[in-house]
C-alpha positions as CSV (number, residue, x, y, z in Angstrom):
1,X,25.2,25.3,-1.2
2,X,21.8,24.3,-2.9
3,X,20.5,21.2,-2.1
4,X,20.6,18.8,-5.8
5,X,17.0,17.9,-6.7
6,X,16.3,14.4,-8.4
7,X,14.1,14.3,-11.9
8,X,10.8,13.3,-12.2
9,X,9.5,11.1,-15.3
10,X,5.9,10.3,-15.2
11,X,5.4,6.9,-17.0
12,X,2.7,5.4,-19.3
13,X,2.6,2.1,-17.8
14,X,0.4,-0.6,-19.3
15,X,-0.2,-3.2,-17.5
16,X,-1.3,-6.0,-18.5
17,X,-2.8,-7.8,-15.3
18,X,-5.4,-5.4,-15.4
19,X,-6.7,-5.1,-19.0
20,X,-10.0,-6.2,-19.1
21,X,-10.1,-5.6,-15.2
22,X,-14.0,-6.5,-13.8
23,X,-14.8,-2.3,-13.2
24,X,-13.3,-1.1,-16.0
25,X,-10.6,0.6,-14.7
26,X,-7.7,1.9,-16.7
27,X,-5.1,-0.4,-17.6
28,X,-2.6,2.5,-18.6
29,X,-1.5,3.7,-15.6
30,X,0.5,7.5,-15.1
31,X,3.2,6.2,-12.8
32,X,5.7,8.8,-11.4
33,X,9.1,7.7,-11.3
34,X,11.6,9.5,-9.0
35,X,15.5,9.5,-10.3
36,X,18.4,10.3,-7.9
37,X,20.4,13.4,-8.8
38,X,23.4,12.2,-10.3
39,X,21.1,9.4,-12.1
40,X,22.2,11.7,-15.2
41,X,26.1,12.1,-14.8
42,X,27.3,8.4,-15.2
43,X,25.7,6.4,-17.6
44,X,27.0,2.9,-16.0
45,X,25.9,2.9,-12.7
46,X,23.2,1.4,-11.5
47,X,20.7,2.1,-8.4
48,X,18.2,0.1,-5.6
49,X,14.6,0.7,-6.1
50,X,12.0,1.6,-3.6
51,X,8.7,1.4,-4.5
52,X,6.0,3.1,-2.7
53,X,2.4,2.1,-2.5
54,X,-0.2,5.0,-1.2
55,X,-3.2,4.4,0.8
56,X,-6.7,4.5,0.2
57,X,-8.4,6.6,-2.0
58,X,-4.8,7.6,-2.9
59,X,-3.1,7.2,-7.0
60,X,0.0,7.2,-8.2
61,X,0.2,11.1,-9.3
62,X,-0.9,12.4,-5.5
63,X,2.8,11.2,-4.8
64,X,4.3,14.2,-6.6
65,X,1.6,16.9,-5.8
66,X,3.5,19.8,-4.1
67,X,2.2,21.4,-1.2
68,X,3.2,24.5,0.9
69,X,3.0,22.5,3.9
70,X,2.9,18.9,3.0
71,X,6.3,17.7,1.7
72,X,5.8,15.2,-1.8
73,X,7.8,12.4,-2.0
74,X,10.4,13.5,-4.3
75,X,11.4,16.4,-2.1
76,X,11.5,13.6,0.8
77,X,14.1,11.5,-1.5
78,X,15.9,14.4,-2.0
79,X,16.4,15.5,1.7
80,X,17.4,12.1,2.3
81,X,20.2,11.5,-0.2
82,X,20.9,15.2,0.8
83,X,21.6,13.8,4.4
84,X,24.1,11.0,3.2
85,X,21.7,8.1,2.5
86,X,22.5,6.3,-0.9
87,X,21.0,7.3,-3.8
88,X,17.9,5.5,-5.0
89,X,15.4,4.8,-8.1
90,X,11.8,5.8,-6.6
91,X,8.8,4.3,-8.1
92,X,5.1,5.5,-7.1
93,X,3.0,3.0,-7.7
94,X,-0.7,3.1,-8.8
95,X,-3.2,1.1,-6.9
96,X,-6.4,2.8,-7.5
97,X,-10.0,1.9,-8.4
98,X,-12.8,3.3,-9.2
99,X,-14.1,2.9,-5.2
100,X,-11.0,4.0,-3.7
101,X,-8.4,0.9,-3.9
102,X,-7.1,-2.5,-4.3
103,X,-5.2,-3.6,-1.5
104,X,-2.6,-4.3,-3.9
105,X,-4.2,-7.7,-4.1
106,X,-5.5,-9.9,-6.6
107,X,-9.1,-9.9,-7.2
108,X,-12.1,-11.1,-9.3
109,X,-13.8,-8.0,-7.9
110,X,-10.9,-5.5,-8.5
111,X,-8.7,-7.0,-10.5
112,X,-4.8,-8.3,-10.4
113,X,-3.5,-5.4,-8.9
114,X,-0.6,-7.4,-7.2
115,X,0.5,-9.3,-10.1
116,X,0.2,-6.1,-11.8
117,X,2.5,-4.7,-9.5
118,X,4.9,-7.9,-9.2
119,X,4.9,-9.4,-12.7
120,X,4.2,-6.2,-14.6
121,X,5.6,-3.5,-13.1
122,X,8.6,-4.0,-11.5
123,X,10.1,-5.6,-14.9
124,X,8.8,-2.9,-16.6
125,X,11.0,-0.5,-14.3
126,X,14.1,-2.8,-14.8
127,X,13.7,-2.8,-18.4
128,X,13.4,1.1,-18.5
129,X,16.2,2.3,-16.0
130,X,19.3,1.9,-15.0
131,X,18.0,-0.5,-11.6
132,X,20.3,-3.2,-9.9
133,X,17.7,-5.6,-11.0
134,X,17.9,-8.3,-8.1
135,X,16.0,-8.8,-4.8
136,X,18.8,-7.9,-2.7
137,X,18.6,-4.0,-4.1
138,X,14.7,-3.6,-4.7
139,X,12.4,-2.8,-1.0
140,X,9.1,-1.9,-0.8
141,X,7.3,1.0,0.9
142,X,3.6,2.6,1.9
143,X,1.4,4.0,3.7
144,X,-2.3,3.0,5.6
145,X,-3.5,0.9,3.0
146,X,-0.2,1.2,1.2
147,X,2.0,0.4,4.2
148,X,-0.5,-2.6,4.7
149,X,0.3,-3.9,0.4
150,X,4.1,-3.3,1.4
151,X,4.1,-5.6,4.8
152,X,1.7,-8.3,2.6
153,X,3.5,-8.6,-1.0
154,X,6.6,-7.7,1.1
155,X,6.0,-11.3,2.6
156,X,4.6,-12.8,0.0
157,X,7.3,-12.3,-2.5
158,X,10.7,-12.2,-0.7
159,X,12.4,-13.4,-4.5
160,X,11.4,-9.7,-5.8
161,X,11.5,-7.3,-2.8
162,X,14.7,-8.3,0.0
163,X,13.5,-4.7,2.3
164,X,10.2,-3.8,4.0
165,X,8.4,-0.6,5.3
166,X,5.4,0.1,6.1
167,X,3.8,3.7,8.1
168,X,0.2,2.9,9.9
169,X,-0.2,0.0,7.7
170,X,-3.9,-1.8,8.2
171,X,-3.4,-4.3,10.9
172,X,-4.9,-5.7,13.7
173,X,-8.8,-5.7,11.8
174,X,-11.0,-5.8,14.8
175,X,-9.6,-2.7,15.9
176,X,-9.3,-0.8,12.6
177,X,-12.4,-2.3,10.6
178,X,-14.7,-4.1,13.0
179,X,-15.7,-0.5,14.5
180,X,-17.1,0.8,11.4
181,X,-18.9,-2.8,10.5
182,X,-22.6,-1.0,12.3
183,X,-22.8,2.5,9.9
184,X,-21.4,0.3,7.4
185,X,-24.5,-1.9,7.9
186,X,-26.9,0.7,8.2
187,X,-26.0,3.0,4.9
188,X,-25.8,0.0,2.7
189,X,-29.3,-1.7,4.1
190,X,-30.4,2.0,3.5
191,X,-29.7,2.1,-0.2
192,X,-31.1,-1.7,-0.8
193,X,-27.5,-3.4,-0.7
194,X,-24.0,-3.1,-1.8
195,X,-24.6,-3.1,-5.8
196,X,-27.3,-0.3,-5.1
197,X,-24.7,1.4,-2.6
198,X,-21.7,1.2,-5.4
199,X,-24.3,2.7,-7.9
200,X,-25.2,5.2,-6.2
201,X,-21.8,6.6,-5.2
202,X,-20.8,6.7,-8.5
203,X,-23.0,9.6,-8.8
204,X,-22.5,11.7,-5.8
205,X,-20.8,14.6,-6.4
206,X,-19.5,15.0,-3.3
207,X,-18.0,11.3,-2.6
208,X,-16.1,11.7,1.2
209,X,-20.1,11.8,2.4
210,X,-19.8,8.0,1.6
211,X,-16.3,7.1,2.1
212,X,-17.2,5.3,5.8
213,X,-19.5,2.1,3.9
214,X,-17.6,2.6,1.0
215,X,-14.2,1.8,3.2
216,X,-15.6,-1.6,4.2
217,X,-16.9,-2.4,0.9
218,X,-14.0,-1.7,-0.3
219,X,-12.2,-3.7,1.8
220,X,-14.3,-6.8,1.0
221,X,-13.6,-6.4,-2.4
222,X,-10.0,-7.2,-1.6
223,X,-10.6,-9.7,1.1
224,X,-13.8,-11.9,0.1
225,X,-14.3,-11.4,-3.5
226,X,-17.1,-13.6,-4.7
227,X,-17.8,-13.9,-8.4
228,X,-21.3,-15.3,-7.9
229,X,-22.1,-12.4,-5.4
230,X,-23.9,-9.6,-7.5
231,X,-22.9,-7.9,-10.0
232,X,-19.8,-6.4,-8.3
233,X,-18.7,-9.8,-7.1
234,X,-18.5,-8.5,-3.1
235,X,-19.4,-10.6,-0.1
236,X,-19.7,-8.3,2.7
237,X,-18.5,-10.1,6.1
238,X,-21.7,-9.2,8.2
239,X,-25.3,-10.0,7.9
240,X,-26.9,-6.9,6.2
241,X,-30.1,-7.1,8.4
242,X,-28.5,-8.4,11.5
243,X,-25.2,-7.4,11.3
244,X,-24.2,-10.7,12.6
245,X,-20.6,-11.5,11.7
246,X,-20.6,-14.1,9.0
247,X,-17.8,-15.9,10.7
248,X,-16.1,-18.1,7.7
249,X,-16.0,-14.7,5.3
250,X,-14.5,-12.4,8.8
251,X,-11.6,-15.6,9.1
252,X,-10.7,-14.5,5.2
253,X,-10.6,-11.1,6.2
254,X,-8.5,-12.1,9.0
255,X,-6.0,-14.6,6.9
256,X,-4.7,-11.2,5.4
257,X,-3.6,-9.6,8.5
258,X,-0.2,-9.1,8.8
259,X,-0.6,-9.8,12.2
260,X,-1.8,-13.3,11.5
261,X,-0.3,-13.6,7.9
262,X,3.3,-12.8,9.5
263,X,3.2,-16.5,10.8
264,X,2.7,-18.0,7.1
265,X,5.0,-16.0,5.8
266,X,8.0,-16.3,8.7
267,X,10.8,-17.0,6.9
268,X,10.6,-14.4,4.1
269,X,10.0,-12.1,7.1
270,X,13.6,-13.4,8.5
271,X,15.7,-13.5,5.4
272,X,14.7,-9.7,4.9
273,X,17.6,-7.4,4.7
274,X,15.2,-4.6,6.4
275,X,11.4,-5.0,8.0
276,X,11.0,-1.3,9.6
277,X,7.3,0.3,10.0
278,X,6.0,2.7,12.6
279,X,2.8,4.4,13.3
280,X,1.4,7.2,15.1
281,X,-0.1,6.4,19.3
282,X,-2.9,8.9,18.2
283,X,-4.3,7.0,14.5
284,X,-7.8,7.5,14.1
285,X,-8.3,4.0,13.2
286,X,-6.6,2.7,16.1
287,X,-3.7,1.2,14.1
288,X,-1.6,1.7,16.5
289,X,-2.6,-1.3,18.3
290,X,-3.0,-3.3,15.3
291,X,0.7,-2.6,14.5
292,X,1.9,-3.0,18.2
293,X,0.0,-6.3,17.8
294,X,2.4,-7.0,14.8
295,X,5.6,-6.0,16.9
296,X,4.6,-8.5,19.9
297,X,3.6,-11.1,17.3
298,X,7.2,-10.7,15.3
299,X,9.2,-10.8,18.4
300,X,7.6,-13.9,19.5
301,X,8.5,-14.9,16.1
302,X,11.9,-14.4,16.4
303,X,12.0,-11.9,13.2
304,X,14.3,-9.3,13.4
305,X,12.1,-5.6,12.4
306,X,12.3,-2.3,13.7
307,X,9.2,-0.9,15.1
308,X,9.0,3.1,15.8
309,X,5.9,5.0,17.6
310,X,5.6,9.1,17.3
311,X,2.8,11.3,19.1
312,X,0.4,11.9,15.8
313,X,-2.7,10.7,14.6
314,X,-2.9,9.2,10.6
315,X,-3.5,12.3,8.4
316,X,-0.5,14.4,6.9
317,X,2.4,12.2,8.0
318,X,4.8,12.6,5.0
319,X,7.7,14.2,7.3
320,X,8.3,11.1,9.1
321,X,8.6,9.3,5.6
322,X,11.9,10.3,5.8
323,X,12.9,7.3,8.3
324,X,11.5,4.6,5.8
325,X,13.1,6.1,2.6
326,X,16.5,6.6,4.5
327,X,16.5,3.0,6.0
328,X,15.6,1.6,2.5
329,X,18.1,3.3,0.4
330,X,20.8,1.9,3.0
331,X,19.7,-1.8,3.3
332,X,19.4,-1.7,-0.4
333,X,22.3,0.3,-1.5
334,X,25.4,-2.2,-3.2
335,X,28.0,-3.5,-0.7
């Protein structure tokens, strides 16, 4: 018997959270929406919602790009209603930027990328399909830097999203950023400073030369924003001759991982009807640790979660999306 395939709509979003956005970003956003295969043959009933956030350098559209090798995340949805989860509403998000992503946070650097997300996006999904629009049926879901948005807005808004999951989601910073904080230094004192850096990559041809200092960058753009720092509004967390750590900027880096933020955020984390994420022993930004640091630090907690480990490194991991989407659609799915 041939496995049913879901449909695929690819959405004009506008969001208004990021008109007028400090890079200039689009505010129109092509955001793929995945719909279960019966979605079609009964016009009453409603479904949960998952929505997934990718990781850096990632977009929306990259979510449906078909791959001999690489399964998409509409073929994973289908495999796992196919294996007997409940059917589900997936919604790929769109959290890029012009130098490679958001966070999912709000910025004055990047922009409101997580009300965009919260206040704009999610009611513009329940508006246009059939969605059990409540907490208790909508979850969130990513990966690296997208598993790192789930765990945080998963946390931070427990009224919109009731399920969390997260694969090698940033955690634990002084093992996944801290080690790149010295080339960071040196390419950007190279180029005469982080508005000279940004400039200049924006006219590379061949951008993944630059993607180590743009990474961190990057990253302080999410995590200490300054409006009165240059023109793109970046505090950088080191000293750029030195490389000392500028220790009251690295403590706002640090505020925002999940490792630490879990504590703030304890209660949402309990009331959740799912908090599952995993990551690979072999992750080349040693995220592993970061989230086994996040286990040990949510059972001494007392917060229920699930917490996997497989033997792979970060790259290419869409087979194991499969346990995050199945768990979802389950915790989610109507009584």
């Amino acid at each position: 018997m041939e496995e049913q395939r879901g449909t695929v709509v690819i959405e004009a979003f506008e969001s208004p959270a990021l008109r007028g956005n400090p890079l200039g970003d689009p505010w129109q956003r092509e955001v793929p929406v995945y719909l279960p295969p019966e979605y079609d043959a009964d016009a009453s009933r409603r479904y949960p919602t998952i929505y997934w956030l990718h990781g850096f350098t990632g977009f929306g559209l990259a979510a449906i790009r078909p791959s001999p090798w690489v399964p998409s995340l509409p073929e994973l949805m289908d495999r796992v209603i196919a294996a007997g989860a409940p059917p589900a509403i997936l919604v790929m998000a769109d959290g890029w930027t012009r130098f490679g992503g958001s966070q999912y946070l709000n910025s004055v650097a990047n922009g409101d990328y997580e009300d965009s997300l919260v206040n704009d996006l999610v009611p513009f999904i329940d508006r246009r399909y059939r969605t059990l629009p409540a907490a208790a049926h909508r979850g969130i879901d990513g990966k690296s830097s997208g598993g790192f948005g789930a765990l945080t807005l998963g946390m931070r808004h427990p009224d919109v999203f009731s399920a969390i999951a997260s694969h090698s989601g940033d955690c634990g910073f002084e093992y996944c950023y801290l080690p790149d904080f010295p080339a960071a230094q040196r390419a950007i004192e190279k180029a005469g400073g982080v508005d000279a850096y940004l400039d200049h990559f924006l006219t590379l041809k061949k951008k993944s030369d630059a993607i180590q200092a743009l990474n961190i960058i990057a990253m302080a753009m999410a995590y200490s924003p300054n409006s009165s720092a240059g023109r793109y509004r970046v505090e950088l967390p080191f000293d750029l001759y030195s490389g000392e750590i500028r220790i009251e900027l690295w403590e706002r880096w640090l505020g925002w991982d999940p490792v630490r933020a879990a504590e703030q955020h304890v209660e949402a984390l309990r009331q959740a009807r799912l908090l599952y994420f995993e990551c690979g022993v072999r992750d080349q930004f040693n995220l592993h640790l970061g989230n086994r640091m996040l286990h040990r630090r949510l059972e001494a907690l007392g917060v229920p979660h699930e917490y996997q480990e497989f033997d792979d490194n970060h790259s290419d991991i869409n087979y194991r999306y499969v346990e995050s989407l199945g768990r979802l659609a389950r915790a989610l799915a109507p009584d």
